[in-house]
C-alpha positions as CSV (number, residue, x, y, z in Angstrom):
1,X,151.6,60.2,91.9
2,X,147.8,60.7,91.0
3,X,145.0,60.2,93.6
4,X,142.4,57.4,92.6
5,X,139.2,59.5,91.4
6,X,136.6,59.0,94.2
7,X,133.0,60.6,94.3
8,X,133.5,60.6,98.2
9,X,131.2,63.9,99.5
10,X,130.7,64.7,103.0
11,X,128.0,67.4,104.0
12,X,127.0,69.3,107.3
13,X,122.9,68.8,106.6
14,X,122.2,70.7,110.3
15,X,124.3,73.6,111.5
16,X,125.9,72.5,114.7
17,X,123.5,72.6,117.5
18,X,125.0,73.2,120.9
19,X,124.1,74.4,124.6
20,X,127.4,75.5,126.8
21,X,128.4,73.0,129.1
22,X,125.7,70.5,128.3
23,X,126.1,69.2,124.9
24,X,127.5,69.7,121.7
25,X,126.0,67.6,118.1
26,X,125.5,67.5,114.5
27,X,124.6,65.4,111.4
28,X,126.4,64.9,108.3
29,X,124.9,63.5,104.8
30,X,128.2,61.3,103.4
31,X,127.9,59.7,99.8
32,X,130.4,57.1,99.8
33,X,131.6,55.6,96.2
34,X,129.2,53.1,96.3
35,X,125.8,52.5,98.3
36,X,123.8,54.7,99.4
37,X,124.1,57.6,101.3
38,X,124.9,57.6,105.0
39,X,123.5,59.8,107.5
40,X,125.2,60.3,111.0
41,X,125.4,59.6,114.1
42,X,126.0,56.2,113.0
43,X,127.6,53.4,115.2
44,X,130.4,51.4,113.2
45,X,130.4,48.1,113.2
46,X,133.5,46.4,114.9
47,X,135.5,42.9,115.1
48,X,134.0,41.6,118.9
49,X,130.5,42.0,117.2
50,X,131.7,40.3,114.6
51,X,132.9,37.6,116.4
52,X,130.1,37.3,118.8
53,X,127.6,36.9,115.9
54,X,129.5,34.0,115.0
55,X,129.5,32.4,118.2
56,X,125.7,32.8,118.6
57,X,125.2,29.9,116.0
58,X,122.3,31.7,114.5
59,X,121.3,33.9,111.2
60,X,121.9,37.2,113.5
61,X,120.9,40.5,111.5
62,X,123.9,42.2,111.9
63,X,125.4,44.5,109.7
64,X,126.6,48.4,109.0
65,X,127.4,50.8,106.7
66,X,130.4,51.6,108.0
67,X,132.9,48.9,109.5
68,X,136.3,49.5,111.2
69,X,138.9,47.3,112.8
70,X,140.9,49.5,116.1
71,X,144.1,47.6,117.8
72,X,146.4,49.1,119.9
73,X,149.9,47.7,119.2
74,X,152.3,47.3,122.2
75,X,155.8,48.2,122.3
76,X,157.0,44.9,121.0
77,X,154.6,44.4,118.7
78,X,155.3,47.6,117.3
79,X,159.1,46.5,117.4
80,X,158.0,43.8,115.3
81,X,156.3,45.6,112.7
82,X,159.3,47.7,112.2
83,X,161.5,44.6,111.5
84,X,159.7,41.4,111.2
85,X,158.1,39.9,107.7
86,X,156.1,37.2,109.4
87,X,154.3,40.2,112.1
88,X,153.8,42.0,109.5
89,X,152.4,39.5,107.1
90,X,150.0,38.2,109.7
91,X,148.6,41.2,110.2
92,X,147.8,42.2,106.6
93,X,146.2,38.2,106.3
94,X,143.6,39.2,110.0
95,X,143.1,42.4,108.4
96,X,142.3,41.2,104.9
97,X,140.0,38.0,106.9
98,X,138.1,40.9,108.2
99,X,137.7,43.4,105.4
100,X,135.8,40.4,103.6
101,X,134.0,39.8,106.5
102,X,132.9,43.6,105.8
103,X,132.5,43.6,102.7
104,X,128.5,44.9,103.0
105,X,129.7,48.1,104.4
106,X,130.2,50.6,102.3
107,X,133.4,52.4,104.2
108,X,135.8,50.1,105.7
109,X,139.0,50.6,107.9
110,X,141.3,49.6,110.0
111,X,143.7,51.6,112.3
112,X,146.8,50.0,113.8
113,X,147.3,52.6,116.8
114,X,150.7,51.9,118.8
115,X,150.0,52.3,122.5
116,X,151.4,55.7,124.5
117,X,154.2,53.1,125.7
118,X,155.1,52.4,122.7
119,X,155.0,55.4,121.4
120,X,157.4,56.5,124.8
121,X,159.6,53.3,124.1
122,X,160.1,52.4,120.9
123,X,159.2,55.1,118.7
124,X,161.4,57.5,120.1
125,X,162.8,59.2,117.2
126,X,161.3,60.6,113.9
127,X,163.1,58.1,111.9
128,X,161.0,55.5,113.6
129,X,157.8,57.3,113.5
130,X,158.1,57.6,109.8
131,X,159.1,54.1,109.4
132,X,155.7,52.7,111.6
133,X,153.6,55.2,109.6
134,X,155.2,53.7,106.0
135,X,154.6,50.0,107.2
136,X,151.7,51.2,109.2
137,X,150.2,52.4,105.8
138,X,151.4,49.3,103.5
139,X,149.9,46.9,105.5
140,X,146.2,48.5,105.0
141,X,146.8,49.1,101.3
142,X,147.4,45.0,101.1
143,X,144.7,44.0,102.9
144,X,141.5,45.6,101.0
145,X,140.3,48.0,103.7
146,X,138.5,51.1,101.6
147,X,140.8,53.9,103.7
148,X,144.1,54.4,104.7
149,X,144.4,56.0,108.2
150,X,147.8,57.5,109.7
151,X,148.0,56.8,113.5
152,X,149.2,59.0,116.2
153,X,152.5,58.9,116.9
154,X,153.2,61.9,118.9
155,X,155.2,63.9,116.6
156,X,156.3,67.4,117.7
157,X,153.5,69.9,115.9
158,X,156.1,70.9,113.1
159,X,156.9,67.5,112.4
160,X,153.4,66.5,112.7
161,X,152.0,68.9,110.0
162,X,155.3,68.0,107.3
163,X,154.2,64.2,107.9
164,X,150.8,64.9,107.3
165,X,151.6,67.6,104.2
166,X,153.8,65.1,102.4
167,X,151.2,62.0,103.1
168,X,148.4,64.1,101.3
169,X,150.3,65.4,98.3
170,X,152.0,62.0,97.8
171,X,149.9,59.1,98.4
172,X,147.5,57.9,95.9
173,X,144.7,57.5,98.9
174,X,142.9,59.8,100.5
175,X,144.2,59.7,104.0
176,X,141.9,59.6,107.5
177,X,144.6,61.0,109.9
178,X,144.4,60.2,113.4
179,X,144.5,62.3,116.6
180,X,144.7,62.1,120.4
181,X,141.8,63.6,122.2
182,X,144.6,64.0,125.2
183,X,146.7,65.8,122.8
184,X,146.9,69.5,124.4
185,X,144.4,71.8,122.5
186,X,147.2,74.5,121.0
187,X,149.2,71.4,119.5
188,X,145.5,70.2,118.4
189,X,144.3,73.9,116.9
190,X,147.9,73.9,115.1
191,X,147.1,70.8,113.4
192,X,143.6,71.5,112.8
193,X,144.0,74.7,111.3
194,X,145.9,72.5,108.5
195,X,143.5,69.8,108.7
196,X,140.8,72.5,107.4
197,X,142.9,73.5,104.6
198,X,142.6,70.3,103.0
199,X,139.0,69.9,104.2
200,X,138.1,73.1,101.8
201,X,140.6,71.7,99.5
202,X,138.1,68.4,99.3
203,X,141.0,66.4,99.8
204,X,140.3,65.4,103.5
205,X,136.7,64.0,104.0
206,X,137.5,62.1,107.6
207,X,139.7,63.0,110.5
208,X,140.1,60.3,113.5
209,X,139.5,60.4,117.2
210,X,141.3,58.5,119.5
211,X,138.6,58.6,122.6
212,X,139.8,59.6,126.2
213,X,137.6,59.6,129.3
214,X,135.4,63.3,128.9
215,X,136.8,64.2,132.5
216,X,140.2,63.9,131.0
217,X,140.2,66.2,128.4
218,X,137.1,68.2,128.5
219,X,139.4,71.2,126.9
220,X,141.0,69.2,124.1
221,X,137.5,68.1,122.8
222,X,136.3,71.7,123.2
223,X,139.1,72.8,121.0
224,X,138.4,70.3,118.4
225,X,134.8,70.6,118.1
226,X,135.1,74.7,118.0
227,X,137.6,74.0,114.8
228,X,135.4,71.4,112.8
229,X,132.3,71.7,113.6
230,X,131.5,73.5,110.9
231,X,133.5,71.9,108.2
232,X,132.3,68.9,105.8
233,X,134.6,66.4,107.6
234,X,133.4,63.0,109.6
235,X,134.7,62.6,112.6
236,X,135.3,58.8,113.4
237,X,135.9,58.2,117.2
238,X,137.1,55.1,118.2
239,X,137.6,52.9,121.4
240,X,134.3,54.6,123.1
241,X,133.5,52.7,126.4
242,X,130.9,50.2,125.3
243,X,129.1,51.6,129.1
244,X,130.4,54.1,131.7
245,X,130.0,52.4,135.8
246,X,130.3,55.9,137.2
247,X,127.6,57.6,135.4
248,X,125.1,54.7,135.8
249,X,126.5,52.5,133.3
250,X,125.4,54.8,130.4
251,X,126.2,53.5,126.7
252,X,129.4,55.6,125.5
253,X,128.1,55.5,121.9
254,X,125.1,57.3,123.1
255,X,126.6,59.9,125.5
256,X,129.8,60.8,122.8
257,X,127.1,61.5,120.6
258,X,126.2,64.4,122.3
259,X,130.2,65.3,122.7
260,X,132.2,64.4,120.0
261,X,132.4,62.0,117.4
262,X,130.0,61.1,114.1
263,X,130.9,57.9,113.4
264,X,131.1,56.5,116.9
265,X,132.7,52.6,117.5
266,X,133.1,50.8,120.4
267,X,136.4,49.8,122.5
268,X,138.3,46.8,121.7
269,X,139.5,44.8,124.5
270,X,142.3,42.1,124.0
271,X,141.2,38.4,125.3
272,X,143.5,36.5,127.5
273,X,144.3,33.1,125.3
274,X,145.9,30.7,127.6
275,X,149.7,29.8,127.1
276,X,149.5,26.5,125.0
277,X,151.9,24.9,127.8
278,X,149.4,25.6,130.8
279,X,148.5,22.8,133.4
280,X,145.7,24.2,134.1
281,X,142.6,22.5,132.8
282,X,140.2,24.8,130.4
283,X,137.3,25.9,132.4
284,X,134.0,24.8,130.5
285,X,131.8,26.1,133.1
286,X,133.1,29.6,132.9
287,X,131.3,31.6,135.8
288,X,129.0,29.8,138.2
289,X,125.1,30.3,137.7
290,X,124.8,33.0,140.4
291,X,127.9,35.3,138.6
292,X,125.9,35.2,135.0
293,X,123.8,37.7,135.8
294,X,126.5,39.9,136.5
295,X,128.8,38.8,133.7
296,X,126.3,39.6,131.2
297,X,124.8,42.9,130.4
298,X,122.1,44.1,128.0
299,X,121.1,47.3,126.2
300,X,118.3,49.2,127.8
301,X,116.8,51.4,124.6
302,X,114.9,53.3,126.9
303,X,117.3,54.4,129.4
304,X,120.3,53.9,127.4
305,X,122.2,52.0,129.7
306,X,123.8,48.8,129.3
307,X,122.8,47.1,132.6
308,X,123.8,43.5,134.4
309,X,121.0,40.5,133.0
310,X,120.7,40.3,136.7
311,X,119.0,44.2,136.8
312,X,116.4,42.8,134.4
313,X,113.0,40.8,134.0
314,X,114.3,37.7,132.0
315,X,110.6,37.4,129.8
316,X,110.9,41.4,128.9
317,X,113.9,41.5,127.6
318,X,113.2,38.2,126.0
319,X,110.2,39.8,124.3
320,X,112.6,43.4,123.7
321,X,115.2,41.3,121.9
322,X,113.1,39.1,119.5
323,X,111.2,42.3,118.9
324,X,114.3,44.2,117.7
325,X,116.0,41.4,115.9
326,X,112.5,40.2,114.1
327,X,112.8,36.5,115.3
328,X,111.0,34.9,118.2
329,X,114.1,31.9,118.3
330,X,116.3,34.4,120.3
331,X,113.6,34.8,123.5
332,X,114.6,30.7,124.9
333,X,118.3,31.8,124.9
334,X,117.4,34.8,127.0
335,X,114.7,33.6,128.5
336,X,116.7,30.6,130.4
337,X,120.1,32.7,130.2
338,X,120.9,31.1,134.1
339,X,121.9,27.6,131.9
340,X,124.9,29.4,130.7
341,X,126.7,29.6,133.9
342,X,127.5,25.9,133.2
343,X,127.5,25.5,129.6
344,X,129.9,27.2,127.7
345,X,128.5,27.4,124.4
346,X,124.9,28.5,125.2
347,X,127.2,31.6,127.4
348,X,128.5,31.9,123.8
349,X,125.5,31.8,122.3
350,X,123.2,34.3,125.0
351,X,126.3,37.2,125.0
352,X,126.3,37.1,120.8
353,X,122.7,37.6,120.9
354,X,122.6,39.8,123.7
355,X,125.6,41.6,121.6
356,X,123.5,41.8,118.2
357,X,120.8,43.4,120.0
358,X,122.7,45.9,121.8
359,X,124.2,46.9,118.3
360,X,120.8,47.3,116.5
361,X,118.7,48.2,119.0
362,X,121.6,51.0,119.7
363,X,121.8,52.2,116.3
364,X,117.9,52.5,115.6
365,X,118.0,54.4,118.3
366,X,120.7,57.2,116.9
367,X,118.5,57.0,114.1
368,X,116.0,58.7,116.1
369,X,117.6,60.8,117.9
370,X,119.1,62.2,114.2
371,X,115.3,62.8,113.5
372,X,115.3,65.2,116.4
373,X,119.0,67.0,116.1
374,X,118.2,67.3,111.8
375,X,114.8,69.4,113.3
376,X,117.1,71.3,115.6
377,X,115.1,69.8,118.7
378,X,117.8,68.0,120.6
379,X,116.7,69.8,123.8
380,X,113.5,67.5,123.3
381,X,115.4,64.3,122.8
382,X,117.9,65.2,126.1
383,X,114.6,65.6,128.0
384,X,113.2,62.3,127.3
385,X,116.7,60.7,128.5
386,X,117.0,61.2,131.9
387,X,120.4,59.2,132.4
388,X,121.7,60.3,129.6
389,X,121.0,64.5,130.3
390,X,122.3,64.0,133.5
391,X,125.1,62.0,132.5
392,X,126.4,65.0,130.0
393,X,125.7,67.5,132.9
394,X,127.7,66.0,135.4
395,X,131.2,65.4,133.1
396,X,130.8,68.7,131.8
397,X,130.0,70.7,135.0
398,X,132.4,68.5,137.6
C-alpha cells in the first residue's frame, strides 16, 4: 500500500544546547502540509482548554497550531475497545467532535494510551496488543485527526521493533509512535536506534512521549535525548503536570522545556460525573467563598508558576489578564472572582478565563524564550527565571 504524499519537513534550526545536570533544549523549524511554519517549543492545545473556553461565555482568543487529544483508557475500557461496536463507535464520534473543534491547527492528534493496568491486565498477550493497536489505529483514521499515533503497549523490544517495522512499511500514514519515558533506557536505545533509521529515511517526522515525574526517570530521558537530539524529529510530550507543588508550583510546560519534549501538552484529568441515580442533590455553590482562592490558580509569566488566586493581588492580575488576552471585559470576572464561591457559572466563567490566559500568556512566553535558545543564550534566559533555574537544579542534582 502507497503512503499519501505529504510535504511534512522537520528541521533542527539550533544545535542542541545543553549544560550537564542543569538543562538540556533545542528548537526545531516544522513545515506542516498546510499553514505556516511552526517553530518550537510550542505548547499544544488540549480538550480541558477547550472546554473551559466554552464555559467562559465569551469570544476567548484561544487557539494553536498544534492540537492533540491524550486519554488514558482503563482496563475495561480497553476490554471494550477490543470487543464492543458501540465503545468503539463513540469514541471515533468525541474524537471526530473534537478534530472539528481543531480544525485551525495545522497538526492534529489524538492518542488513545491504555493505562499500565491495563496494559498488566488485559493486554497480556501479543495477540491482544496487536489487536488494540489495529482498532487503536482505525478509530483515528475515522475520526479526521491529521496523524495516526501507535500507543505503548509494553511489548518485549523484539516484538516492539517488528510492530513498529510492519506499521511503517504498511500503513498508508505516516505513524507518530509512542514511548514510555519509564521504559528502561537499553529497551529505549534499542528502539531508538530503529526509530533513527526511519528518521534519516524521512519516513518518521514525530516520535511521542508519555511524561513521568523527572525524579522517576532521570536516566530514561537522558538516554532519549542523547539518541535524538540531533535528529530532525519532534518530540511531542504529553500529560506534563499543568504545575509541580514540590518545586514551588512551577508550570511543567515551562520546566520540560528545558528537559525533554518540543511540543509540550498538558495532563488530562478525568472529571467525576455523578451516577444519574444519586440522592444527593447537585451542589450549585461548589466551594464556599473562603476555598476559591485556593481552588483557583493563575499563571504567573514572570515567575512561571501557576499559583493559588488567593497568592495574588486581585486588580494586577485583573490588569495582567486583559493585557494578554487584548480585552478589558475579562478584568470584572477576575476582579470580583470571590462571587464564584456561590455561583456556579461565574466559577465557570473566572477558571475558563483564568485557563485562556494561562495558555497564551504561557506560550508567548516559550516564544521568548525560543528567541534566546535559537541565539544559543539559554544560560541568559535560566538566569532571569529564578524558580525555574532552581527548579531544574534540584530534580537533576537530588
Amino acid at each position: 500500500m502507497g503512503k499519501r504524499a505529504s510535504s511534512l519537513k522537520v528541521k533542527l534550526n539550533r544545535n542542541p544546547e545543553e549544560r550537564e545536570l542543569f538543562y538540556t533544549t533545542r528548537s526545531l523549524d516544522i513545515r506542516p502540509d498546510r499553514g505556516p511554519p511552526i517553530q518550537t517549543p510550542q505548547r499544544g492545545l488540549t480538550q480541558p482548554e477547550l472546554d473551559a473556553k466554552a464555559l467562559a461565555r465569551y469570544p476567548l482568543p484561544l487557539s494553536s497550531a498544534i492540537s492533540g487529544v491524550s486519554r488514558t483508557l482503563n482496563s475495561g475500557e480497553v476490554a471494550s475497545l477490543l470487543t464492543d461496536n458501540e465503545f468503539s463507535e463513540n469514541q471515533i464520534s468525541s474524537l471526530d467532535n473534537l478534530s472539528q473543534r481543531m480544525q485551525h491547527s495545522s497538526l492534529t492528534f489524538a492518542v488513545l494510551q491504555p493505562s499500565m493496568s491495563a496494559v498488566a491486565n488485559t493486554l497480556t498477550q501479543d495477540k491482544y496488543r496487536d489487536k488494540f493497536l489495529r482498532m487503536n489505529m482505525a478509530i483515528q483514521q475515522q475520526s479526521g485527526m491529521q496523524m495516526v499515533t501507535v500507543p505503548w503497549v509494553e511489548y518485549s523490544s523484539k516484538a516492539a521493533l517488528e510492530c513498529f517495522e510492519t506499521i511503517t512499511r504498511d500503513a498508508d500514514f505516516e505513524p507518530v509512535f509512542f514511548l514510555d519515558t519509564r521504559t528502561e533506557p537499553q529497551r529505549l536505545r534499542e528502539i531508538c536506534d530503529f526509530i533513527k533509521q526511519k528518521i534519516r529515511t524521512d519516513e518518521i517526522h514525530f516520535v511521542g512521549l508519555i511524561h513521568r515525574p523527572i525524579r522517576t526517570t532521570l536516566a530514561s530521558c537522558d538516554e532519549l535525548w542523547s539518541c535524538l537530539k540531533d535528529e530532525d524529529v519532534a518530540l511531542i510530550l504529553t500529560g506534563v503536570e499543568r504545575y509541580d507543588p514540590n518545586l514551588r508550583d512551577i508550570s511543567g510546560i515551562h520546566m520540560n522545556e528545558f528537559i525533554l519534549g518540543d511540543i509540550l501538552l498538558t495532563e488530562v484529568r478525568r472529571r467525576y460525573v455523578k451516577p444519574e441515580n444519586s440522592k444527593k442533590p447537585r451542589n450549585t455553590g461548589r466551594f464556599p467563598v473562603s476555598g476559591v482562592g485556593s481552588a483557583l490558580r493563575a499563571f504567573d509569566k514572570e515567575e512561571l508558576v501557576v499559583r493559588q488566586l488567593r497568592e495574588l493581588s486581585q486588580a494586577s492580575l485583573a490588569d495582567e489578564v486583559a493585557r494578554e488576552l487584548g480585552d478589558g471585559r475579562f478584568k470584572v470576572p477576575i476582579e470580583n472572582y470571590l462571587e464564584a464561591g456561590t455561583d456556579e457559572r461565574k466559577y465557570d466563567i473566572v477558571k475558563g478565563i483564568l485557563r485562556t490566559h494561562e495558555f497564551v500568556a504561557s506560550q508567548r512566553e516559550l516564544n521568548r524564550s525560543r528567541e534566546y535558545i535559537s541565539a544559543g543564550d539559554t544560560d541568559s534566559y535560566l538566569s532571569e527565571k529564578e524558580v525555574l533555574g532552581n527548579s531544574l537544579r534540584a530534580v537533576r542534582f537530588r
